[in-house]
N, C-alpha and C positions, 0 to 999 in steps of 0.2 A: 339279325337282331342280336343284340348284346346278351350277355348272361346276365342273373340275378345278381347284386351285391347283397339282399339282403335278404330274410325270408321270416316272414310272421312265425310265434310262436306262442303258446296260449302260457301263464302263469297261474298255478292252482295254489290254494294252501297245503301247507307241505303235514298239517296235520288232519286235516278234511280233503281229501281231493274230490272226491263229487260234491263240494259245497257249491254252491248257484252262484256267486263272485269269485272272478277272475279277471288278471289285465292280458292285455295283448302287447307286445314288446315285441322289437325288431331284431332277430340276431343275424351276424353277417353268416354268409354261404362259402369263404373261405377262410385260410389263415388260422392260427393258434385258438381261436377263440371259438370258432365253429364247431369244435372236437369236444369242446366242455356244454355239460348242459349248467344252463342258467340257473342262478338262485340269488331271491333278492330279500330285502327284510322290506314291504309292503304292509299298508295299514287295510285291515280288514271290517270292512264297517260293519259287519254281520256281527263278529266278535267284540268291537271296539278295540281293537289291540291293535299293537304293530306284528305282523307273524311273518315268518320265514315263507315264499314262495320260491315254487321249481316249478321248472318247465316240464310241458305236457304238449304231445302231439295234440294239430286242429281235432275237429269232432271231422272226418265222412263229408266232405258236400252235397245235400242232395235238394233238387230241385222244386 
């Protein structure tokens, strides 16, 4: 079976991070850009703004 190229990663507001919206975004599993965690400027409809989002591990999966 082939390896991942790419691997889910959840997006929080970088100024609420337990706020209840967040995106899910793709980052690749090698090469220069794996190494950086993510930050995007994402609109937050909770706030109405556009706010800075970082990456945050999934939640646990449980059944």
């Amino acid at each position: 079976m082939a390896k991942k190229t790419h691997i889910k990663v959840r997006l929080v507001p970088e100024s609420k991070p337990n706020s209840s919206f967040f995106y899910y975004v793709k980052k690749p599993t090698a090469g220069e850009k794996a190494k950086v965690k993510l930050k995007a400027k994402k609109y937050n409809p909770s706030t109405r703004k556009h706010e800075t989002f970082v990456e945050k591990k999934l939640p646990p999966h449980s059944k």
